[in-house]
MIGU-43406 format. One record per residue: x, y, z of N, C-alpha, C, CB in turn; chain; residue in three letters. Coordinates in pm, whole numbers. Atoms other than C-alpha are relative to their C-alpha. Glycine has a CB too. Layout:
N
{r {X; Y; Z}; {X; Y; Z}; {X; Y; Z}; {X; Y; Z}; "A"; "Ala"}
...
% end
This chain:
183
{r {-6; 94; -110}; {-685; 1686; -2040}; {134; 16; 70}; {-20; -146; -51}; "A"; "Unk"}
{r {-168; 57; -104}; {-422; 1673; -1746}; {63; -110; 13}; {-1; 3; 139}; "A"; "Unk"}
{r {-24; 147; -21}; {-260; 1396; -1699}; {144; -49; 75}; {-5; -65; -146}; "A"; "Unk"}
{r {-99; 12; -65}; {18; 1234; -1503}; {61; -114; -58}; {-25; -2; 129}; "A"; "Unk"}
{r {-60; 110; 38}; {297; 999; -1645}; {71; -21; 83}; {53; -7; -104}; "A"; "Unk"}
{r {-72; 25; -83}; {492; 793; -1426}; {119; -89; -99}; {-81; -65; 119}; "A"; "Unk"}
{r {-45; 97; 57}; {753; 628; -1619}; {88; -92; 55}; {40; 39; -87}; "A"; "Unk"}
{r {-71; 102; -159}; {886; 324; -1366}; {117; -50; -67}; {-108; -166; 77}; "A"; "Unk"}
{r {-108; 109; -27}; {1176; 109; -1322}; {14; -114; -92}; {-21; -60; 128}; "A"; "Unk"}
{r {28; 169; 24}; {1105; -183; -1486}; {19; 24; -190}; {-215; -76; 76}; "A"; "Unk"}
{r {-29; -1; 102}; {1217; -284; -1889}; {-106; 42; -89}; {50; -99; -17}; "A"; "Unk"}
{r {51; -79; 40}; {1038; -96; -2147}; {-75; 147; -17}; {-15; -46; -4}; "A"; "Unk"}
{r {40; -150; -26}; {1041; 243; -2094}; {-4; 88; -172}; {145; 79; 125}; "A"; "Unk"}
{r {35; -69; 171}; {1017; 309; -2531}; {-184; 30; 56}; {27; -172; -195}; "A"; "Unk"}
{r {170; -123; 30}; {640; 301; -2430}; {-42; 147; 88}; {-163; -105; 52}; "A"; "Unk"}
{r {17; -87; -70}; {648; 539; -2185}; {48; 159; -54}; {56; -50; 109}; "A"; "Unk"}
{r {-25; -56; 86}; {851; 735; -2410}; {-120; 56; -135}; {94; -80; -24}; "A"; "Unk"}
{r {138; 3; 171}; {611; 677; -2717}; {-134; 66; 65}; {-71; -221; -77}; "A"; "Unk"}
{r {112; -84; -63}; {325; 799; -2478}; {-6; 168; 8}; {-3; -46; 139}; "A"; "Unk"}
{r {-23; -172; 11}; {427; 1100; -2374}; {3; 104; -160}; {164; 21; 69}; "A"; "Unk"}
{r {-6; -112; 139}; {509; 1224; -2763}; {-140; -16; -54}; {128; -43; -140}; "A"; "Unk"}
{r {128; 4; 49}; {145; 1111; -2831}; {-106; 109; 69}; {-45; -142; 19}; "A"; "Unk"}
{r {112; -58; -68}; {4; 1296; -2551}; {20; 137; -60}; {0; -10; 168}; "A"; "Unk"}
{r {-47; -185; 0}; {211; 1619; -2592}; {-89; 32; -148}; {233; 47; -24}; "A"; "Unk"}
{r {73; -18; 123}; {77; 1579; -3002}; {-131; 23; 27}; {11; -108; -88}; "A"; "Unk"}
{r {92; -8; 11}; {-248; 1573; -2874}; {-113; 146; 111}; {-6; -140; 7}; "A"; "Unk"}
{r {-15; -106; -61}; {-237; 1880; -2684}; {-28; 19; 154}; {-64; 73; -67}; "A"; "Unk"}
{r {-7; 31; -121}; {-252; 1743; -2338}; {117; 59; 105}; {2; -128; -11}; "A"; "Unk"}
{r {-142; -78; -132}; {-78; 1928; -2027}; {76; -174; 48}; {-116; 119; 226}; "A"; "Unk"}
{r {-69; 116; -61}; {161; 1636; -1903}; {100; 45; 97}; {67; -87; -104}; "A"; "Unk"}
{r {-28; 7; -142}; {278; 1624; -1560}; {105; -189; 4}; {-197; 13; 105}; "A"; "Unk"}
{r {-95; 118; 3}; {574; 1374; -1572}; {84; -12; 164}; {121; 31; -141}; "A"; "Unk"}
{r {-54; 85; -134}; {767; 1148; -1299}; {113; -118; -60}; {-152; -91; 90}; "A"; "Unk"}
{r {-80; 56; 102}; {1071; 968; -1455}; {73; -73; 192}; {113; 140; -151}; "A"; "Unk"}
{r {-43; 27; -114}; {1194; 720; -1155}; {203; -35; -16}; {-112; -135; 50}; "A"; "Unk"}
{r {-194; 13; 13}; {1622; 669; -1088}; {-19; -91; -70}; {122; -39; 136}; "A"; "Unk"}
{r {-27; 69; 69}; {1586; 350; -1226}; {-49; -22; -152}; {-10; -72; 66}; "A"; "Unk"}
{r {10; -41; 160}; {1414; 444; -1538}; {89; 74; -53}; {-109; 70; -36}; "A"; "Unk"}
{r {-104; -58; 73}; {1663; 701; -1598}; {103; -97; -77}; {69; 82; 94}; "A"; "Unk"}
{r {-94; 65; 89}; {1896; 441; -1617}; {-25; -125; -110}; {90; -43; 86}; "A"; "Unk"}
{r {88; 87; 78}; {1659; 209; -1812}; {3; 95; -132}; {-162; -30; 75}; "A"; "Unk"}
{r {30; -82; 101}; {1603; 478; -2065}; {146; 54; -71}; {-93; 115; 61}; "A"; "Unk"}
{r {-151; -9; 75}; {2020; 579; -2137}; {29; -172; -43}; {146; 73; 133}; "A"; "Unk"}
{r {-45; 151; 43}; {2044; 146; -2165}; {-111; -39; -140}; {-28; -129; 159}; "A"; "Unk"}
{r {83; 72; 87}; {1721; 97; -2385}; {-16; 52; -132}; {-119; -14; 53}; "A"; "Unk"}
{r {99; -97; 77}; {1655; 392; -2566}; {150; 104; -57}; {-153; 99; 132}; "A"; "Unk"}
{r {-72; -59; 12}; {1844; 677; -2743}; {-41; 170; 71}; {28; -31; -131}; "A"; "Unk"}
{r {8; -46; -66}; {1685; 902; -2540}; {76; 65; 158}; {-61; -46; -25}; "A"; "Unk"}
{r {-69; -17; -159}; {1793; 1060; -2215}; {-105; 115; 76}; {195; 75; -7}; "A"; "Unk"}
{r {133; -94; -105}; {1564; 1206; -1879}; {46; 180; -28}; {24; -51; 239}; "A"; "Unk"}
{r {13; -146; 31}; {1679; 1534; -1997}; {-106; 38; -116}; {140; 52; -43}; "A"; "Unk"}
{r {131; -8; 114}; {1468; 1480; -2335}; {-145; 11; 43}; {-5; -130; -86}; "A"; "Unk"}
{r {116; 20; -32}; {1189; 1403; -2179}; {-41; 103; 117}; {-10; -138; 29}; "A"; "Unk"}
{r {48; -110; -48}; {1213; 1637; -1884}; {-19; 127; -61}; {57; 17; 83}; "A"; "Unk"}
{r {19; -111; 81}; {1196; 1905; -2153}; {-105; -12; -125}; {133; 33; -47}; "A"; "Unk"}
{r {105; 17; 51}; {906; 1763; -2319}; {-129; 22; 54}; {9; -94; -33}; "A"; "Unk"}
{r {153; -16; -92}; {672; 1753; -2039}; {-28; 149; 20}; {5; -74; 172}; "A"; "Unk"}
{r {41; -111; -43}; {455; 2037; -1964}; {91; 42; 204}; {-193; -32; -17}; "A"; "Unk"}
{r {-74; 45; -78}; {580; 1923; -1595}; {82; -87; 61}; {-26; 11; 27}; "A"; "Unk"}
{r {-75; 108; -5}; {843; 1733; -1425}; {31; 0; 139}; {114; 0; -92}; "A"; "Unk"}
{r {21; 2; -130}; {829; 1619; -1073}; {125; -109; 26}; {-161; -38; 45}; "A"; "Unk"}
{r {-120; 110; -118}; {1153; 1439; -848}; {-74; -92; 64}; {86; 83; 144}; "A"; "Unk"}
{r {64; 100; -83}; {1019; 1085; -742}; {-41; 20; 143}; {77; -102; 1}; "A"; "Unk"}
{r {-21; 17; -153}; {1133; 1159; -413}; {-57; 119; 41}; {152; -17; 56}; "A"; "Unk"}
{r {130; -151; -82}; {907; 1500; -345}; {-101; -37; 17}; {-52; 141; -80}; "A"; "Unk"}
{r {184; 65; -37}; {621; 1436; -188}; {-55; 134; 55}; {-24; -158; 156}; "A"; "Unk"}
{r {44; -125; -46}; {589; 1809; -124}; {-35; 59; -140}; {112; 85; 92}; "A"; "Unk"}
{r {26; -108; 151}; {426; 1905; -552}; {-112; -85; 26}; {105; 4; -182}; "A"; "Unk"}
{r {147; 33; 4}; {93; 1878; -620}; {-50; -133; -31}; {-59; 80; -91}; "A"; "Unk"}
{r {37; 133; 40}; {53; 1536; -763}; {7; -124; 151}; {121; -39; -136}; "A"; "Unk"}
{r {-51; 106; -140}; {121; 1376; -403}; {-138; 34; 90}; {186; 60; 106}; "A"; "Unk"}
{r {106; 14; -96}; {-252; 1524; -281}; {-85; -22; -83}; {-33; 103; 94}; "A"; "Unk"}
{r {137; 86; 64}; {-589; 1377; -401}; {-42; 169; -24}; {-131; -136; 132}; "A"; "Unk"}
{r {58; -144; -8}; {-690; 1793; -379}; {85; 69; -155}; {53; 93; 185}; "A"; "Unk"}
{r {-49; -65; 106}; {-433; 1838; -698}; {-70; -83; -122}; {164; 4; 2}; "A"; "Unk"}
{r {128; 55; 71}; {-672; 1828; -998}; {76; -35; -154}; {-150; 134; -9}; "A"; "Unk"}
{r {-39; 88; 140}; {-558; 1585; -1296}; {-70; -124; -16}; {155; -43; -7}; "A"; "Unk"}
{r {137; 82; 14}; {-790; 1387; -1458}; {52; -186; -50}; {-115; 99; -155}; "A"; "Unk"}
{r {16; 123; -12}; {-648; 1073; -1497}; {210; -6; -11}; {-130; -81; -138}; "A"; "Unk"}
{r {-168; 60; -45}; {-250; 869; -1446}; {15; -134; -85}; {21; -50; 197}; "A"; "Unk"}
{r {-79; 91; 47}; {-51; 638; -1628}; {120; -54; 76}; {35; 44; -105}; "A"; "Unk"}
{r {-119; 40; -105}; {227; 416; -1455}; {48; -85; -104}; {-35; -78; 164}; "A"; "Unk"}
{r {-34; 51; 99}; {404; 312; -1770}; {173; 13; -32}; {-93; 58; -94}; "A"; "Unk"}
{r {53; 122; -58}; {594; 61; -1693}; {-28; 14; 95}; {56; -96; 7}; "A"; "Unk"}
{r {18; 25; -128}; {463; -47; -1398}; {112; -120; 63}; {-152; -40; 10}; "A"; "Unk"}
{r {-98; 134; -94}; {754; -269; -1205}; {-97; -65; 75}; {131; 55; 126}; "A"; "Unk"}
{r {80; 114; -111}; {617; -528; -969}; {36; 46; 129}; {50; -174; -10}; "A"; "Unk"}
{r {-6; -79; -157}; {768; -310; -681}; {-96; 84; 15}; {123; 88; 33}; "A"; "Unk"}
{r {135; -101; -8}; {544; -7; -771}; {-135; -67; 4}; {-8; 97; -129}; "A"; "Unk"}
{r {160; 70; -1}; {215; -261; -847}; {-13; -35; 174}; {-13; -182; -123}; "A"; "Unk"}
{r {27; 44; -161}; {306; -373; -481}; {-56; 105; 89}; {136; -42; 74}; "A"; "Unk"}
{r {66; -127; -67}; {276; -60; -329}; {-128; 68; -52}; {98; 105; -1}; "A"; "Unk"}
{r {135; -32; 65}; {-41; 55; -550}; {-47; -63; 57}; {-37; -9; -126}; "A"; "Unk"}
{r {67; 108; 20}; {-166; -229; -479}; {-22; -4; 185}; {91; -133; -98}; "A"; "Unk"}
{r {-28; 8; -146}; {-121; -188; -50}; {-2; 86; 41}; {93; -42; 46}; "A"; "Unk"}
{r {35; -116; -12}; {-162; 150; -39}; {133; 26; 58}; {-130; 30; 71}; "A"; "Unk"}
{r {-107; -50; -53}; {185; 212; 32}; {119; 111; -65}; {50; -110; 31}; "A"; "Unk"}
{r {-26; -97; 99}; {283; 558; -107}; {118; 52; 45}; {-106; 103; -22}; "A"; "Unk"}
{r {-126; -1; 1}; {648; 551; -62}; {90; 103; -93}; {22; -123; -25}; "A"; "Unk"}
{r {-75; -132; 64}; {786; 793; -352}; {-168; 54; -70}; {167; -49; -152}; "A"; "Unk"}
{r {111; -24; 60}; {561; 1009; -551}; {-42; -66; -95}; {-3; 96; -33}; "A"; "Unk"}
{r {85; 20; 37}; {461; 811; -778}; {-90; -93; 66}; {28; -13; -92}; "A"; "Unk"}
{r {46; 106; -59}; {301; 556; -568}; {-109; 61; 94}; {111; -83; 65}; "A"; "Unk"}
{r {120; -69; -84}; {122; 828; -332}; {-51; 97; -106}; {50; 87; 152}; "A"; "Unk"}
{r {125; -75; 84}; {-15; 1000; -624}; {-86; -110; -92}; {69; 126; -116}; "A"; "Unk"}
{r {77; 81; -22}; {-141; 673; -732}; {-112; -41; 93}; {56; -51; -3}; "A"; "Unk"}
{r {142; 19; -100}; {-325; 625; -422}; {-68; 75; 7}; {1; -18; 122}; "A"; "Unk"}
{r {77; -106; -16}; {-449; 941; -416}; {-112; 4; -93}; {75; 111; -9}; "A"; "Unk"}
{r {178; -6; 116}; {-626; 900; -795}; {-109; -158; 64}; {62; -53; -269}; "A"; "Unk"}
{r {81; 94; -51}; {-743; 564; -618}; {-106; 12; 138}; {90; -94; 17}; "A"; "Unk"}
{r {169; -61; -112}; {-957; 732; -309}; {-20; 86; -104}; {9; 103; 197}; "A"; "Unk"}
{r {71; -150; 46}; {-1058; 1022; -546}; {-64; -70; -117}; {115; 155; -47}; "A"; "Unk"}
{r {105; 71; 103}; {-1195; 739; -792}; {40; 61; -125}; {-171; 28; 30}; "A"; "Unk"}
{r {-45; -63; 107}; {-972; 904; -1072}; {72; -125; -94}; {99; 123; 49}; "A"; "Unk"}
{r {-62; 112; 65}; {-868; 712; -1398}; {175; -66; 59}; {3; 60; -159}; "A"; "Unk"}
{r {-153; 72; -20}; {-531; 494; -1300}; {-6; -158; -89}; {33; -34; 203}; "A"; "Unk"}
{r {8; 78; 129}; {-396; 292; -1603}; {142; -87; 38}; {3; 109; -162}; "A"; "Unk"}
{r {-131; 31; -34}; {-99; 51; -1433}; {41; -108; -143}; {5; -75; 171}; "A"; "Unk"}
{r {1; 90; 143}; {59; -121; -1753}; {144; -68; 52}; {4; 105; -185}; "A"; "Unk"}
{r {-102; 78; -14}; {282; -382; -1645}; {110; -54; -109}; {-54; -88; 49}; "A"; "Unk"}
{r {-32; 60; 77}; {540; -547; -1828}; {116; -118; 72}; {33; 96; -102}; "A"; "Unk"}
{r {-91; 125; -65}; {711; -873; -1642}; {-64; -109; -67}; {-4; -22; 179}; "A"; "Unk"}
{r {68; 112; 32}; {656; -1193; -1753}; {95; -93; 54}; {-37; -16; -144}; "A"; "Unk"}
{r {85; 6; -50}; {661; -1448; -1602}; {-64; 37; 145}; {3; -76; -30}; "A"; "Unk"}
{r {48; -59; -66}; {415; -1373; -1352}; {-16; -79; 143}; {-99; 42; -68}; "A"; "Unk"}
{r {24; 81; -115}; {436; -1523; -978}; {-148; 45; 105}; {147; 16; 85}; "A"; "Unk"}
{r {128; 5; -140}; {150; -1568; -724}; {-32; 147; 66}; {65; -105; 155}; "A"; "Unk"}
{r {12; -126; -48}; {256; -1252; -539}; {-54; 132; -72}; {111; 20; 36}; "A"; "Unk"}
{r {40; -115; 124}; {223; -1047; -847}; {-120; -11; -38}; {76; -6; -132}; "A"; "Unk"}
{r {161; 16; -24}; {-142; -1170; -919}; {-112; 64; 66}; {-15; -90; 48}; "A"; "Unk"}
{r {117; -7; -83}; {-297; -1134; -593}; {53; 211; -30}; {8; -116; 210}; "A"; "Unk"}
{r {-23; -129; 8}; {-101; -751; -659}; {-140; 31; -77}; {144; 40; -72}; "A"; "Unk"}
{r {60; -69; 134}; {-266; -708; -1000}; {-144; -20; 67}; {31; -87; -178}; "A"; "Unk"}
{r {155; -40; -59}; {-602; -805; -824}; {-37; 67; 89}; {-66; -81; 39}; "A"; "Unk"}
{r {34; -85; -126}; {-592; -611; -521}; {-24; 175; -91}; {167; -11; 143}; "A"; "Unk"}
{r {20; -162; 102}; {-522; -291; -773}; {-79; 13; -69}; {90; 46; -94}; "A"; "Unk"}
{r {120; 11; 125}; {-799; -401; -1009}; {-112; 41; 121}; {-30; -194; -99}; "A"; "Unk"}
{r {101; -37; -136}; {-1047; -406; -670}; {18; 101; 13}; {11; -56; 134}; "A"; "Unk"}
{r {-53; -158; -110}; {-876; -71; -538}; {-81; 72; -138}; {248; 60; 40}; "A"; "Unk"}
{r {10; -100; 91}; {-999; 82; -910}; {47; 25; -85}; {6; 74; 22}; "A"; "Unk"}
{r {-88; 5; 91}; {-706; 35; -1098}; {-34; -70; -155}; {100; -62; 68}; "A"; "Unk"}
{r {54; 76; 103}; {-710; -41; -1457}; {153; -70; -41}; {-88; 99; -127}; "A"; "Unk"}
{r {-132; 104; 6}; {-455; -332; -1563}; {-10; -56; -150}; {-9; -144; 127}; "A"; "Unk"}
{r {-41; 32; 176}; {-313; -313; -1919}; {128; -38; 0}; {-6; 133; -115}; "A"; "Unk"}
{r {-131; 3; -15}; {-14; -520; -1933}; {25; 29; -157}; {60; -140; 71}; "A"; "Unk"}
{r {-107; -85; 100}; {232; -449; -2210}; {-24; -135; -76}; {189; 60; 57}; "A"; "Unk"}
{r {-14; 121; 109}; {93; -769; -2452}; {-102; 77; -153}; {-95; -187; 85}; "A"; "Unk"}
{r {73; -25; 147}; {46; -651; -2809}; {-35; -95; -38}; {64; 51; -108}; "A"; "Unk"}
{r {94; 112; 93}; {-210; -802; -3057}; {78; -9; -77}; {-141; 25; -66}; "A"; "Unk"}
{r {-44; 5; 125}; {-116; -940; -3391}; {-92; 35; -96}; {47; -113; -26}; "A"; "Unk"}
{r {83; -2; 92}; {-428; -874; -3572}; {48; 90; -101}; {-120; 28; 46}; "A"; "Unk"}
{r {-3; -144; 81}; {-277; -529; -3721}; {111; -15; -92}; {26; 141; 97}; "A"; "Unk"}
{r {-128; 6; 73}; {5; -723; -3870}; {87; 56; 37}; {2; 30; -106}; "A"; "Unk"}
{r {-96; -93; -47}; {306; -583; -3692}; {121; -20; -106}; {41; -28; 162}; "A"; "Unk"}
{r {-106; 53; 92}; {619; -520; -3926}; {152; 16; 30}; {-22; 60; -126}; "A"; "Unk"}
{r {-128; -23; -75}; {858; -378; -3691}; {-21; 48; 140}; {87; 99; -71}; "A"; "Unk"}
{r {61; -32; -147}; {866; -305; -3317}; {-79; 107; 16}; {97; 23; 98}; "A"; "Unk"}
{r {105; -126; -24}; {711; 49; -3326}; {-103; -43; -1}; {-9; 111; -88}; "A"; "Unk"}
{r {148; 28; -22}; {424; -137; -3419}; {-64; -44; 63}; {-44; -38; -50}; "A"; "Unk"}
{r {53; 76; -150}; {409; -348; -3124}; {-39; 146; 122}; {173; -126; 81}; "A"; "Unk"}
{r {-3; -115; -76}; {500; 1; -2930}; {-124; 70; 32}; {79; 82; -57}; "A"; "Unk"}
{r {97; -112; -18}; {239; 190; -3086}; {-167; -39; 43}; {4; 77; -142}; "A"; "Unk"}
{r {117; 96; -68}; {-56; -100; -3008}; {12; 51; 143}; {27; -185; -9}; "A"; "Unk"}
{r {18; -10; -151}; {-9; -79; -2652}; {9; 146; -5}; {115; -80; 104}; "A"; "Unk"}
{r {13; -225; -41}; {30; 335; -2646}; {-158; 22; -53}; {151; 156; -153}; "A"; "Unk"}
{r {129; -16; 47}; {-303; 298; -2847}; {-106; -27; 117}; {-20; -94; -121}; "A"; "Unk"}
{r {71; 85; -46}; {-460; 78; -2639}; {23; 91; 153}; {46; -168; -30}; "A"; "Unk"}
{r {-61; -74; -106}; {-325; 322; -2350}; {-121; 123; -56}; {201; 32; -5}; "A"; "Unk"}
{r {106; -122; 9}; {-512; 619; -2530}; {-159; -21; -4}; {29; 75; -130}; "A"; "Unk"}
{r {122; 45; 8}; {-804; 430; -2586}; {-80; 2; 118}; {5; -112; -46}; "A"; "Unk"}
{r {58; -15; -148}; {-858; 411; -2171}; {-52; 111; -28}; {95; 2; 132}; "A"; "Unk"}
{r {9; -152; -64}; {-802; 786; -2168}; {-104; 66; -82}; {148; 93; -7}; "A"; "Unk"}
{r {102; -72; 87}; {-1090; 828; -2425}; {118; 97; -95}; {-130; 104; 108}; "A"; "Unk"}
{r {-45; -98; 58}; {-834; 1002; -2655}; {49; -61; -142}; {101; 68; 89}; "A"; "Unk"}
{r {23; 74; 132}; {-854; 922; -3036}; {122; 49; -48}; {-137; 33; -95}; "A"; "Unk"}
{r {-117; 26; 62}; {-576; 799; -3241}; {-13; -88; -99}; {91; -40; 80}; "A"; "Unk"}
{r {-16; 94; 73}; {-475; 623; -3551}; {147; -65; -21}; {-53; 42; -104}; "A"; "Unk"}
{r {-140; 79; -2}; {-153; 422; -3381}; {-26; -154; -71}; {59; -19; 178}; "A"; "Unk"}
{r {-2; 145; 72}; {-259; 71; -3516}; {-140; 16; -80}; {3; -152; 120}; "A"; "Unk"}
{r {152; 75; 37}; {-543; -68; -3752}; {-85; -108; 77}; {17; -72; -120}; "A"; "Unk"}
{r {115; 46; -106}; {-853; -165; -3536}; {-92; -153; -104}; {-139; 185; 38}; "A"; "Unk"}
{r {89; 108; 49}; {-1033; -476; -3583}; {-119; 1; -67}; {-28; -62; 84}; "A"; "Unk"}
{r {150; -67; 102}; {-1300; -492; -3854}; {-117; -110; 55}; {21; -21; -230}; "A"; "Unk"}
% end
């Protein structure tokens, strides 16, 4: 499977992290998008740094090009992640306003009817942000925010991490044993 990660702006960029090493394990081409303010989200949160990760991905695309393949509906990848999703990027998804690449290769899997998995993580959530998350749910979008279960017993954060990355592969049809599933 192809696939496109966007990893946004907005606090929790471990899952976006934790994704990607699941996908690459699972022998998926990955087509990455790491935005400025994740960079600096990811040296503050994480022990990581956008050099790690640009050397993980199969590819690695500059927000601000809108001249690589992921910026036309005609470049063929079968489904997108926007993990996190900020409430700036859901705006623009959400309005069709494809401002850096990730936001016009969002729209693009949204006319071409291609999986798009926006996984928010803000809380709390105002009015504006709502009518977002519904306009993107209408447009096609699928809307997984970043709330782990407890059923699986969590015993330390990874396990919260690896719920939602699960629950992330689970869209993409791609089998995993990150948490214990409900009996």
């Amino acid at each position: 499977m192809k696939l496109l990660l966007s990893i946004g702006g907005a606090s929790g960029s471990i899952y976006g992290i934790r994704l990607l090493e699941e996908l690459l394990k699972s022998s998926n081409e990955v087509h990455l998008i790491v935005s400025d303010g994740a960079k600096k989200i990811i040296d503050h949160e994480t022990d990581y740094t956008f050099k790690d990760l640009k050397n993980m991905a199969n590819f690695c695309y500059d927000n601000s090009n809108m001249f690589v393949g992921p910026a036309s509906g005609s470049f063929n990848l079968d489904a997108m992640v926007v993990l996190p999703c900020s409430m700036k990027t859901l705006s623009a998804i959400a309005n069709g306003y494809g401002d850096t690449l990730t936001t016009r290769a969002a729209c693009c899997f949204l006319k071409e009817e291609r999986k798009l998995v926006l996984v928010i993580r803000e809380t709390p959530l105002d009015l504006p942000g709502i009518k977002n998350l519904l306009s993107a749910k209408q447009a096609g979008a699928t809307i997984l925010p970043a709330m782990p279960g407890f059923y699986h017993k969590p015993k330390k954060i990874d396990d919260l991490v690896n719920f939602i990355v699960g629950k992330i592969l689970d869209q993409l049809k791609i089998k995993h044993s990150l948490f214990k599933r409900w009996k």
